[in-house]
N, C-alpha and C positions, 0 to 999 in steps of 0.2 A: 602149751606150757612146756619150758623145758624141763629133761629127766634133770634127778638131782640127786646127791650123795647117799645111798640107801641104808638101812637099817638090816642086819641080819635078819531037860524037855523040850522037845520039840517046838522051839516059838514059832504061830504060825503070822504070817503076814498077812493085816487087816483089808478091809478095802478103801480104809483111811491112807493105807501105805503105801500100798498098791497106785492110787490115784494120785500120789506125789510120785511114783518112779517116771526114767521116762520110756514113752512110750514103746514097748517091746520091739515092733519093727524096724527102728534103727538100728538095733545092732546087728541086724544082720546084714548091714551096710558096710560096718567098719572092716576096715584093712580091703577093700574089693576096690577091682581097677573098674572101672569107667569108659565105655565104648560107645559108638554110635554105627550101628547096622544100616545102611540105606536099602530097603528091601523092594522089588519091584512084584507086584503080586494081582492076581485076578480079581478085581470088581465085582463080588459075588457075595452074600455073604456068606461068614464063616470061613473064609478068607482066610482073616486075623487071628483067627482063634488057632486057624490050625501052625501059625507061625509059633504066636504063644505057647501054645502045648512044647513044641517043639524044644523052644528054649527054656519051657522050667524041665522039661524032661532031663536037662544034661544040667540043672544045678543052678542055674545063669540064674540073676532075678531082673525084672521090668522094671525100668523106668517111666520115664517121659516118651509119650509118642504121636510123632509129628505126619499131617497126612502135608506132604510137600507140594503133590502132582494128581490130577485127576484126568483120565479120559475116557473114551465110552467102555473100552474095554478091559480096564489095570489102572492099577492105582500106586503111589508112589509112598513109603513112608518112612521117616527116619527112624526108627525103635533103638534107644537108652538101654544097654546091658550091662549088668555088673556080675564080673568077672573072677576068679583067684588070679589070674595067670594067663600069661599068654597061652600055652597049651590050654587051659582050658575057652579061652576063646576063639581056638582053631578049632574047639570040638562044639562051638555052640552055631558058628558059622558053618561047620557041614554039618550040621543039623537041619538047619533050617534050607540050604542049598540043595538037599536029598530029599526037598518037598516039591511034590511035581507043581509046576505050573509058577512056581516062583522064582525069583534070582536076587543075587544078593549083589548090589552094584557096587558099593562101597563100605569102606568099615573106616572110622573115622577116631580119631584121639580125641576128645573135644575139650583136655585139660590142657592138652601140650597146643592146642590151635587156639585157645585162651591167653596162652601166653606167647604165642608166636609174636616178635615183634618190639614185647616189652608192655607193660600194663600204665604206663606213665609216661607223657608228655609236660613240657613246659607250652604256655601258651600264654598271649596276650591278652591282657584285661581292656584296652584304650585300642579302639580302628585306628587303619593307618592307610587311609584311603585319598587323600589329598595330599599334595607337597606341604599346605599350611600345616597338615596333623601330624606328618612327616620331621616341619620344623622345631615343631612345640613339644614331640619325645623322643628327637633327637638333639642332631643339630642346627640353628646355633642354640635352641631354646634350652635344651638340657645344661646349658653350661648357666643358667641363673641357679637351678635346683645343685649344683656341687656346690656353686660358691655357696649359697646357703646352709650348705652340710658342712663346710668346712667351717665356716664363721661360727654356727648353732649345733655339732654334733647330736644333741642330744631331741633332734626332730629326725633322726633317721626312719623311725618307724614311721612318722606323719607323710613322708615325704617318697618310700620305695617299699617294696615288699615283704620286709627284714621283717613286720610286724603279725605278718601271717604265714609265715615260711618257717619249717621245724626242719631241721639234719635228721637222719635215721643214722647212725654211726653202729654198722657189726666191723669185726674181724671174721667173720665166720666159724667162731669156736664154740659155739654150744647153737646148732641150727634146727629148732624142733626138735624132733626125738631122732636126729638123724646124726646129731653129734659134732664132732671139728671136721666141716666139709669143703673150710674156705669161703672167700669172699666172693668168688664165682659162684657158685653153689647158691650161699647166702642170699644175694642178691633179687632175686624173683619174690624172695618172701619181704624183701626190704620195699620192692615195687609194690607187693600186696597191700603191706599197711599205709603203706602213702596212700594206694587207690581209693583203701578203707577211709582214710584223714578227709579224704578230696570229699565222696560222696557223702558221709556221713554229715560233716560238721565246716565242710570249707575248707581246711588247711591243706595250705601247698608243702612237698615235702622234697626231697633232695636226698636218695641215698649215697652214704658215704661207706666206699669201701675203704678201710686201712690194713692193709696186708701185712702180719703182725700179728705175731703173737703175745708182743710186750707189753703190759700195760702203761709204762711211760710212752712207749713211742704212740699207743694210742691218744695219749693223753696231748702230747706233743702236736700234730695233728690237727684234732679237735681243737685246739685251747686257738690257734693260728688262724683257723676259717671261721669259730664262732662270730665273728663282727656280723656277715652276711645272713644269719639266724636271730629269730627269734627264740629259738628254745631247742635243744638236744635231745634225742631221743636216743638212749643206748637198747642195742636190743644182739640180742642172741650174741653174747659176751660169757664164757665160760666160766665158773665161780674157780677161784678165788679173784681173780683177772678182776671180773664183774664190780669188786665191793671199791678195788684199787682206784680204778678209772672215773667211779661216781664218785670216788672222797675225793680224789685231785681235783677233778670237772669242776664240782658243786662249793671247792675253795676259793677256786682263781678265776671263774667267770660272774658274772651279773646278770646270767641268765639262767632260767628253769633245767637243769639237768633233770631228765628222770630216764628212767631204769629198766623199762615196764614189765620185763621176765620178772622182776623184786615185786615192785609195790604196784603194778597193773594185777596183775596175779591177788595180791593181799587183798586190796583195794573188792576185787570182785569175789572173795574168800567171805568176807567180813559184807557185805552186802548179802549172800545168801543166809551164813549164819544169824543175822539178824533174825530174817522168816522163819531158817528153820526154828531158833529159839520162841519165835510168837509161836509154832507150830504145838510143838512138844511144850508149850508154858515150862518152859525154864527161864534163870533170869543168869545174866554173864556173871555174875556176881560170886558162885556158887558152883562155877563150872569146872569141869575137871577135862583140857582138852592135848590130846598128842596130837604132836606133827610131825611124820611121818618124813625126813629128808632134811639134812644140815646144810643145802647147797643155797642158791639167789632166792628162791622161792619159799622155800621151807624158814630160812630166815629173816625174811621181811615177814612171812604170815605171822611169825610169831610175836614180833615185834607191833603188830600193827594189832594184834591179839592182847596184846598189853595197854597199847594205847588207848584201846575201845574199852576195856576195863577187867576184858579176863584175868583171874588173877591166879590161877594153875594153869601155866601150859608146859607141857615136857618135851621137848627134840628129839627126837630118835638120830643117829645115823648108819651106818654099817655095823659100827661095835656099841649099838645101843644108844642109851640115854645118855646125853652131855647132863654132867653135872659140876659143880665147883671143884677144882685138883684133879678131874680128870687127865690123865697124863698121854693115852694113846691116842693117835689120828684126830688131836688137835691145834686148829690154826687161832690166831689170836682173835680172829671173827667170832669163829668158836667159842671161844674163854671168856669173852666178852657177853656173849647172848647167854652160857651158862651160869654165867654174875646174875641176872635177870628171870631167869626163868630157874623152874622142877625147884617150889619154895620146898616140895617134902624130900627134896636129896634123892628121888628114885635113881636106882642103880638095875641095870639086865639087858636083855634083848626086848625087842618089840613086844615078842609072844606074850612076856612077862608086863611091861609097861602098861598095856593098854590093859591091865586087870583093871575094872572101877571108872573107868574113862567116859567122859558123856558124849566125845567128840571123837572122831579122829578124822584127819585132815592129811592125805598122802597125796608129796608132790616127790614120789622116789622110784619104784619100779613096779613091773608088772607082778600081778599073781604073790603079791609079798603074805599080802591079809588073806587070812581062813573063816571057812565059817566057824566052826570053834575059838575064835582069835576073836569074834564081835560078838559070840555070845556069851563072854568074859566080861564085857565091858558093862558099865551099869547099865539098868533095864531103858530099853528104847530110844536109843542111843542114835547120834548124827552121824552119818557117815559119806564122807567127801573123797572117796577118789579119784584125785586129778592125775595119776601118773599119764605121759602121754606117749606112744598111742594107745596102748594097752592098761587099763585100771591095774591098782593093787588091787580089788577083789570089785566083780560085777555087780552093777546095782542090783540087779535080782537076785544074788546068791546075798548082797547084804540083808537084800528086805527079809528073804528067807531063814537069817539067821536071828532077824530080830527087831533088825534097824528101823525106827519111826521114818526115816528120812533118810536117803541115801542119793547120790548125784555124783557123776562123774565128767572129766573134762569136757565134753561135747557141751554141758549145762552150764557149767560154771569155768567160766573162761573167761582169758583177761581179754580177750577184744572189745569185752564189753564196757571196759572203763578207760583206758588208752584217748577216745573221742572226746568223750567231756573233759576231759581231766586237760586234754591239750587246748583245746578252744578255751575252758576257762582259765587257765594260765595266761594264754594269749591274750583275750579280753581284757586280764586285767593288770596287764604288763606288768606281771610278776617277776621278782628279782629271781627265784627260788620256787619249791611247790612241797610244802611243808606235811606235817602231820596233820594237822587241823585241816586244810585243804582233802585231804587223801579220804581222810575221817570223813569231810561233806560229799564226798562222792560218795563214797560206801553207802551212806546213809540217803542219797538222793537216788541212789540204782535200786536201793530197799523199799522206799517208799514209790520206785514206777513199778515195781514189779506186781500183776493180776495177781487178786486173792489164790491164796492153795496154790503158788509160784517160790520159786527159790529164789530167780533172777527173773529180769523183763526179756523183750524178745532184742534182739541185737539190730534188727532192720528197722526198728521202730526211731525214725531222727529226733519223733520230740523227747524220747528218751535223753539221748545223750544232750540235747539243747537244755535239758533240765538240771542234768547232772554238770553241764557246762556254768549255768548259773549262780548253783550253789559252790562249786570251785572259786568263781570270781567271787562271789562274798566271803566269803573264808579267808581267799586271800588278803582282799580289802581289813575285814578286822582282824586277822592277825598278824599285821604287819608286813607280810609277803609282799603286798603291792600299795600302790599310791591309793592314799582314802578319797579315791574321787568314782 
């Protein structure tokens, strides 16, 4: 998820809370680089072990380990190291190096030789193995399927790939937590979610770079190549940029614009908070929730917090709560989402805002929330830090503070709704992909997700094949697509 616009008695943690956080040993995964040691070692045992020792000795922690090679005497094995730093991978390697009888044959990237190459190919659906097969998709036979497009436009989808084929469109200005890094930069994560589209759910994708900063000339662009798509994907688009490019896109085309930093983000926000609210028996009704970031994400969550039926939610940004006549470090995005939202006029800093709060929901920066900052909040309170990479405040420091429920981006993430939400659009040749749409995914990723769960698991396809369905029916009654 991208960063976004930020905001300036001992309760102890049950084993009911405990059992919703996630699992302790992941975090000591985050921020660590990723190696692969090829170790050549004696056939004995306890071999292994002494490699082992070796590497937690100097900090490193284990992976995956692969035995590659076997013969009478050594044995060959690839060992998964995570890292701080190159230095400290020079001192895990002569660690293990300064073990007699062992050698270390290689040391391997296995991120950057994942993506050596490019993650995405185009590739043919039809053999082309005879001159007949040759004539009938190319030429002369191709030229019956133009004239037919030209006469019936409107069988382009029936007829070529246009109907399964999404654009990925960045600039490169807001790329992960990594910031305006360009369209070069950009692009690997544009291959990602395609490769994500391909495996998950089917759909072919086509990233688009436009080098630009402007939101018309993005627009300009996009509006020119959409013929060739089925649906638009904007993604890692800098706010205020971000809101420009989807109101122009979503005016002048006939097809599904969506946004996914916005409402993929919301979409999988509003899906946990369902559970968490069956968790904690709250009802939205009655709910008192901050959002923690006035940027793409922080404002679609809020919005789509409305739509579900919240009827308090407050925005924080750098100088606080947006409220009506706010006059500093506001854009008309801004003034507009303050129309709608904080019905009690809250005015302060976050520290202040979140007194009484049942929710808070941070899509803004690291380390913002304290634990005296959630033991303010009302008693047993939701707490969502998505900042990414780094949480406003760790799920174990929230549970510690109080929190029934706590989750941060690695759980609740928008990859999880991006799939369905495209294949059902697709499916149901949606002009658009509306509120009602967005709402049935939410609520179809709520209802896959295992008891005592926030979300479901992201590899699971009937997952998103599910949440793909109830998109196309949503679409179908509410007008978005054709009622067939």
């Amino acid at each position: 998820m991208s960063q976004e616009e930020h905001p300036a008695g001992e309760p102890q943690a049950s084993a009911r809370q405990e059992a919703r956080a996630e699992p302790a040993e992941t975090e000591q995964y985050r921020d660590k680089v990723m190696k692969t040691l090829r170790v050549k070692l004696p056939d004995r045992p306890g071999s292994f072990a002494r490699v082992a020792t070796a590497i937690g000795e100097t900090g490193a922690l284990l992976g995956d380990i692969v035995r590659v090679q076997v013969s009478t005497h050594f044995v060959v094995r690839d060992v998964m190291v995570y890292v701080n730093d190159a230095e400290h991978l020079e001192e895990v390697v002569g660690a293990v190096r300064a073990l007699e009888g062992v050698q270390v044959l290689e040391v391997r990237d296995e991120v950057l030789s994942a993506h050596r190459g490019g993650k995405i190919r185009v590739t043919s659906t039809v053999p082309v193995r005879t001159v007949t097969e040759l004539r009938i998709i190319y030429t002369p036979g191709v030229a019956q399927v133009a004239q037919l497009l030209q006469e019936e436009p409107e069988k382009l989808r029936d007829y070529t790939a246009v109907g399964n084929t999404v654009a990925i469109v960045t600039n490169g200005t807001a790329v992960l937590g990594l910031g305006n890094v360009g369209v070069r930069a950009a692009l690997p994560v544009m291959e990602g979610k395609a490769a994500l589209l391909d495996a998950m759910v089917g759909v072919g994708c086509m990233p688009i770079l436009v080098d630009s900063r402007s939101p018309q000339e993005v627009v300009r662009v996009v509006q020119r190549i959409a013929t060739g798509f089925g649906m638009i994907l904007l993604e890692d688009i800098a706010a205020p940029a971000c809101f420009e490019v989807e109101e122009s896109l979503r005016q002048s085309l006939d097809i599904p614009v969506f946004h996914d930093d916005q409402h993929g983000t919301a979409v999988v926000v509003v899906a946990a908070l369902i559970n968490a609210l069956k968790m904690t028996e709250r009802n939205k009704e009655g709910l008192g929730v901050l959002v923690s970031g006035a940027g793409a994400a922080g404002m679609a969550i809020a919005r789509k917090l409305l739509y579900f039926g919240v009827q308090d939610v407050v925005v924080c940004d750098r100088a606080g709560a947006l409220y009506q006549g706010r006059r500093g470090r506001m854009t008309r995005y801004k003034a507009d989402l303050a129309a709608v939202t904080n019905p009690k006029n809250l005015r302060g800093p976050i520290a202040e805002v979140i007194r009484g709060r049942d929710v808070f929901i941070g899509v803004s920066t690291a380390h913002l929330v304290t634990e005296e900052m959630v033991r303010r909040m009302a008693p047993d309170p939701i707490v969502f830090a998505l900042a990414n990479p780094v949480p406003e405040i760790e799920v174990k420091a929230a549970l510690a503070a109080g929190a029934a429920v706590a989750a941060d981006g690695r759980t609740i993430n928008n990859a999880l709704g991006f799939p369905g939400i495209t294949r059902g659009a697709l499916d149901a040749r949606a002009r658009v992909i509306n509120e009602a749409m967005e709402l049935a995914a939410a609520e179809a990723l709520a209802e896959q997700t295992p008891a005592g769960g926030l979300v479901p698991e992201f590899l699971n396809r009937e997952v998103h094949r599910a949440v793909a369905a109830k998109v196309a029916e949503a679409a179908r009654y509410s007008g978005a697509a054709p009622p067939f």
